[in-house]
N, C-alpha and C positions, 0 to 999 in steps of 0.2 A: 672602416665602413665598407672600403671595398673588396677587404675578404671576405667580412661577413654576407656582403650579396653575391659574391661570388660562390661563397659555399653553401647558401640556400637556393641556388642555381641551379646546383649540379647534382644538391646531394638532400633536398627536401624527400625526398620518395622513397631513398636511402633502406632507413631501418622499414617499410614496409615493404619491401622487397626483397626477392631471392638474394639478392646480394646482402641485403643487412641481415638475413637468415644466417648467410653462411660467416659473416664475420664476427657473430656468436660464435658459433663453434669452430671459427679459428682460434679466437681468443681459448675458448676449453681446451683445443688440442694444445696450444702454445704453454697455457699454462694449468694442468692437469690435478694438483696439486692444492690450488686453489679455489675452483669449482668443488671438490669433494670436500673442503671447509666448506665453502661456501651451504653446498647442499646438506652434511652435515648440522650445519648451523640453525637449516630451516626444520629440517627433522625434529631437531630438539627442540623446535617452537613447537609443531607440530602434538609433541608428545606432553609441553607442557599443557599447549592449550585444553587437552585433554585429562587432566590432573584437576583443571580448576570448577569443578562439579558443586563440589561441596562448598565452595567458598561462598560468602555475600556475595552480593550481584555486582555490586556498586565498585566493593574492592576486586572482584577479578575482571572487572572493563578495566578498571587503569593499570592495574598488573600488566592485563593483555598489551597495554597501550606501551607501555615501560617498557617492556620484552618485545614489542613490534619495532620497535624505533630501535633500540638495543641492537636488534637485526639488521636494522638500516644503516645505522654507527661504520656497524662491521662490511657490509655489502660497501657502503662509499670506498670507506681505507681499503679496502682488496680490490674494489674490479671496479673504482675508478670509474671513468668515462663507459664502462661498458653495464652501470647499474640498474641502468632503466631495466634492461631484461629480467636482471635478477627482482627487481621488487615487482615487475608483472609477477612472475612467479609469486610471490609475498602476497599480492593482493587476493590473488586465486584462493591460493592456501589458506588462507585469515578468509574467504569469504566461504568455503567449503568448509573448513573445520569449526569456523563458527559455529554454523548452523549444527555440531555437533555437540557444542558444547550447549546452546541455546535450547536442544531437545532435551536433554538431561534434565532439564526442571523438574521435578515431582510434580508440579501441578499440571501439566499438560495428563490429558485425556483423550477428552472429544475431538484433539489435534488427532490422534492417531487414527480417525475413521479416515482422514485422507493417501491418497495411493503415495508412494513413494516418491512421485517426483513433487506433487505438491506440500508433501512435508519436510521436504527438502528446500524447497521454495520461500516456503514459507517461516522455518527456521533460520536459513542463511541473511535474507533479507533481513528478518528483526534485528537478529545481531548486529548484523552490518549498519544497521539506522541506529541503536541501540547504541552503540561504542563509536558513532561515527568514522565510521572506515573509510566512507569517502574524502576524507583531508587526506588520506594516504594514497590513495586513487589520483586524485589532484594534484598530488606534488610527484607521483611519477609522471602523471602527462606535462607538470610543468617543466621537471628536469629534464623531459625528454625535449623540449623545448630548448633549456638550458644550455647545454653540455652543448650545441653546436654553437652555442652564443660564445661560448668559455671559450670551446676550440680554435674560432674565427681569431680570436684577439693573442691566442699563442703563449695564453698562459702556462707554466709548465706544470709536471702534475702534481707537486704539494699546494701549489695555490690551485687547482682545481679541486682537488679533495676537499680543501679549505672552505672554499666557494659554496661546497656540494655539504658540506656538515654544518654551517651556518644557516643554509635556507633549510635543511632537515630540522635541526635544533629546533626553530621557530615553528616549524609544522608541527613539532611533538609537541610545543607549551601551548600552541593553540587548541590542538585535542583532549590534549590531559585536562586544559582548564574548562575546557569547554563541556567533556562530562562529568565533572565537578558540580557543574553550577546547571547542568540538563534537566531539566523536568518529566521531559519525555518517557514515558513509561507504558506499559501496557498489560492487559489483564490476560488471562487463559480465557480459553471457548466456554469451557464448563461457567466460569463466572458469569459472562454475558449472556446462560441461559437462561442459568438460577434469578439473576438479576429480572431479563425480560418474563419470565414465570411468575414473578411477586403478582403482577397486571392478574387481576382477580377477572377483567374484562375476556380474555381468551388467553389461552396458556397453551403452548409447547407438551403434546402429551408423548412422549418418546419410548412408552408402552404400546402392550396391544392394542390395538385401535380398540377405542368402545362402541358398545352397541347401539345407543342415542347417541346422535350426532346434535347434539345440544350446544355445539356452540355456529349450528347453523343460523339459528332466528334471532341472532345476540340482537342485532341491526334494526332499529323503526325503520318505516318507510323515511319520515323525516331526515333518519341520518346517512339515507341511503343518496339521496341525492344531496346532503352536504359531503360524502365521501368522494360521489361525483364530480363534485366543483373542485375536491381539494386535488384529486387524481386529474384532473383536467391544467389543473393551473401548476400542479406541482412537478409528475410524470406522468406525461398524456403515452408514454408507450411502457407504460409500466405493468400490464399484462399481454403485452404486442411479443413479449422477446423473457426467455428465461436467464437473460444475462443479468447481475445486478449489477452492472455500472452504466455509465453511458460508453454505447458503441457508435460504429462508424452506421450503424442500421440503424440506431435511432436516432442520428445525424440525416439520415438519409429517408428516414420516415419523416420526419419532423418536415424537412424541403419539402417532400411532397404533399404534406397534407399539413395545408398555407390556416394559420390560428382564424379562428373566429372573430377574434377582435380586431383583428390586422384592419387598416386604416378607420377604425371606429375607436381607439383609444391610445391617447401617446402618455409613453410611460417616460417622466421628464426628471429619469431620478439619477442617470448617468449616463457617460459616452457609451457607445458601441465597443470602443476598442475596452473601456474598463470593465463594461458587462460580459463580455468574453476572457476577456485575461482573469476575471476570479473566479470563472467557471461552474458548475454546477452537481451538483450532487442526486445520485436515485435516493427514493422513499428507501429504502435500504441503510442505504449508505449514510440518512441524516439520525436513523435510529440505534444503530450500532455504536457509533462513534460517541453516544450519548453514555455506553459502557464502558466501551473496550478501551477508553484512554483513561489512565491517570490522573487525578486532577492537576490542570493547568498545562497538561498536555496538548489544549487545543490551541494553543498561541504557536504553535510551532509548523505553519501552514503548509510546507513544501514536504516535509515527514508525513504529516497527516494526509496529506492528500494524495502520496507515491504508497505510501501502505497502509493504513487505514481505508483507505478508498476503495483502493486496485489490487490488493492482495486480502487483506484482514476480513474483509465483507465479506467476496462473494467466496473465499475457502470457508470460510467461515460455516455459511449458507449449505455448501458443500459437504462439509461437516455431519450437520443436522440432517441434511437428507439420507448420507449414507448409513448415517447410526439407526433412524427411523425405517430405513428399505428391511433391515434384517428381519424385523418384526414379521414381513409380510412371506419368508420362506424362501429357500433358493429359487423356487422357479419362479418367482414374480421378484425378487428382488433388483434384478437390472431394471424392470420396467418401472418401477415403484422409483427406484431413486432415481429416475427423471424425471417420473409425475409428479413426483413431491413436493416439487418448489415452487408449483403453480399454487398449492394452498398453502406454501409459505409464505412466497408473496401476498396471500390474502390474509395472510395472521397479522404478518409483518407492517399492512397496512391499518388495518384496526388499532395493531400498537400505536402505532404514528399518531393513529388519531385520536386514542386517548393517554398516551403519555406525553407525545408533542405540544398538540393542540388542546390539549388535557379535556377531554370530551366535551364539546363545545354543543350545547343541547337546544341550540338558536343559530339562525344565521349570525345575528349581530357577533353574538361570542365564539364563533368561529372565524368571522374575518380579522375581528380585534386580534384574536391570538395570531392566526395567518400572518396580518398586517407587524407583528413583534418579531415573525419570524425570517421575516426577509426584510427589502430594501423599499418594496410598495404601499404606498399610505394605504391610510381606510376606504377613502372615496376611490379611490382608482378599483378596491377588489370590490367595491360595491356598484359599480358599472359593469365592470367584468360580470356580475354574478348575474344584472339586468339581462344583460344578453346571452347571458349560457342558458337559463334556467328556459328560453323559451326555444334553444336549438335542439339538433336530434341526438346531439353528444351526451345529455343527460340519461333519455333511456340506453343507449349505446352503452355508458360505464357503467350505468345500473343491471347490465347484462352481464357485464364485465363480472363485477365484484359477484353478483348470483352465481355464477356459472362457477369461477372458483373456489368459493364456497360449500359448493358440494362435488366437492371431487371424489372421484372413490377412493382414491388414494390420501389420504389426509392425515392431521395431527390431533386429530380429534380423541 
């Protein structure tokens, strides 16, 4: 025990520093020979992962996975205590080349209206979620942990190798089995348009704009101020900001501009720390997610909500505007696909309200449905609603929803 505090002593800061820079590339100059297997070896991942285009999807994730660890096999038995580096490399590599094999899909499209780095982005990441690559991510960071544990205790180097292929082994059967039995999946852009376009209520027109803007008076008065309520209770900054997720500015708006119900209604349905820890979702981001996964894909909370949420959405979003800017001619096309997402947002909300809340043509059956779709009884959004309906928030979102409704810029 007292080597080992002694060597996390002296030598924790180690591999992040210039000194553990250069005692990588001692090790390559020492052993030269080595490294070019080494590198060699990753090439030929490299060039496989690029062969597997054609295959099922299913069979070339565990292929990938068999051949990833295969690499790892080999990287322990050669370089030993000096691994860790080499499977950073590994992980870069499988997280960049993914993303090359992931774009290869025939069904991607409406993926390609975005710029280079977010289809970059956005490719790398699914794969990476897809095939679970973070078990391998994990067990570098935990070998990097490791290997000074082995060292301290003076183990020599076949029982370190030993040590190092045993906890590898058991990373590989947990990945392999784990996308085996994955449900995780998800759809192309084009599908989640087609999909939201079925909605005979307002549709996505990604032609020339038409000359009646017919889907401006879809709205009664009536549903104008239930859309009100639901934008109030659902995302009060949901035309404040062209972001579709939640930012640190609607963090920041929210603090300043203190709820209407605040001390006229307690909401007695969970702690503070659990209403924050499961966090919250834009009008966006509760309607897409109702596409773009798989079925049975939503049981998988920590996936769903690092990309579906925070990548899938608002690329997505992205997407759509830049495909719809072309329409409008090079000289207005940069300004178009800014403006565009403000009457996307107002599609996007219609949808909400009649695929969500499945057009609720009464208060009653809008809160009921409301009431189904979160964590707050009936009675609580029927007080809420007592006291919104006579504030100034109501004309305020009803300006909201007008104003972007007739944008000139639109999907109409």
């Amino acid at each position: 025990m007292q080597k080992l505090l002694r060597y996390y002593g002296h030598n924790r800061y180690d591999a992040l520093s210039l000194k553990g820079v250069e005692k990588m590339f001692d090790y390559i100059r020492k052993d030269p020979e080595q490294f070019i297997t080494i590198f060699t070896v990753l090439s030929a991942l490299l060039l496989n992962l690029l062969g597997f285009s054609d295959e099922d999807v299913k069979k070339k994730k565990l292929r990938i996975i068999l051949l990833s660890y295969t690499i790892i096999f080999m990287l322990v038995l050669s370089a030993g205590e000096n691994v860790t580096f080499f499977m950073f490399l590994l992980n870069v590599s499988l997280f960049l080349f993914g993303g090359l094999i992931y774009s290869a899909n025939m069904d991607q499209d409406l993926e390609k209206e975005l710029n280079l780095f977010q289809f970059f982005i956005y490719n790398s990441s699914a794969w990476f979620l897809l095939v679970q690559n973070y078990v391998i991510l994990i067990e570098t960071i935990v070998l990097f942990i490791l290997i000074p544990i082995v060292r301290a205790f003076n183990f020599n180097s076949f029982m370190t190798k030993v040590i190092l292929s045993v906890f590898s082994l058991i990373a590989c059967f947990m990945q392999y089995f784990s996308v085996i039995k994955d449900y995780f999946d998800l759809k192309s852009f084009s599908v989640v348009l087609k999909e939201l376009n079925k909605n005979r209520e307002v549709t996505l027109n990604m032609e020339h704009p038409k000359p009646d803007n017919s889907n401006l008076n879809i709205l009664k008065n009536n549903q104008k101020k239930l859309l009100s309520f639901v934008l109030y209770c659902e995302d009060k900054n949901f035309f404040e900001s062209k972001s579709n997720t939640i930012s640190f500015v609607d963090l920041k708006m929210k603090w300043e501009k203190p709820s209407i119900f605040k001390d006229k209604i307690t909401l007695n349905i969970e702690s503070k720390k659990r209403k924050y820890f499961r966090g919250y979702s834009t009008i966006e981001q509760q309607l897409i997610r109702q596409f773009s996964m798989a079925p049975y894909s939503y049981r998988y909370t920590i996936r769903r909500k690092l990309f579906n949420d925070w990548v899938y959405t608002p690329l997505f979003c992205k997407a759509i505007c830049n495909r719809k800017s072309r329409v409008y001619g090079k000289k207005k096309k940069r300004i178009a696909r800014k403006e565009l997402m403000w009457n996307l947002k107002y599609i996007f909300l219609i949808q909400y309200f009649t695929i969500i809340l499945k057009t609720p043509s009464n208060l009653k059956e809008l809160i009921e449905e409301m009431s189904k779709q979160s964590r707050v009884s009936v009675e609580v959004y029927e007080k809420m609603y007592t006291i919104f309906k006579d504030s100034d928030e109501v004309n305020y979102y009803i300006e909201q929803i007008e104003k972007n409704a007739s944008r000139k810029f639109n999907f109409y």
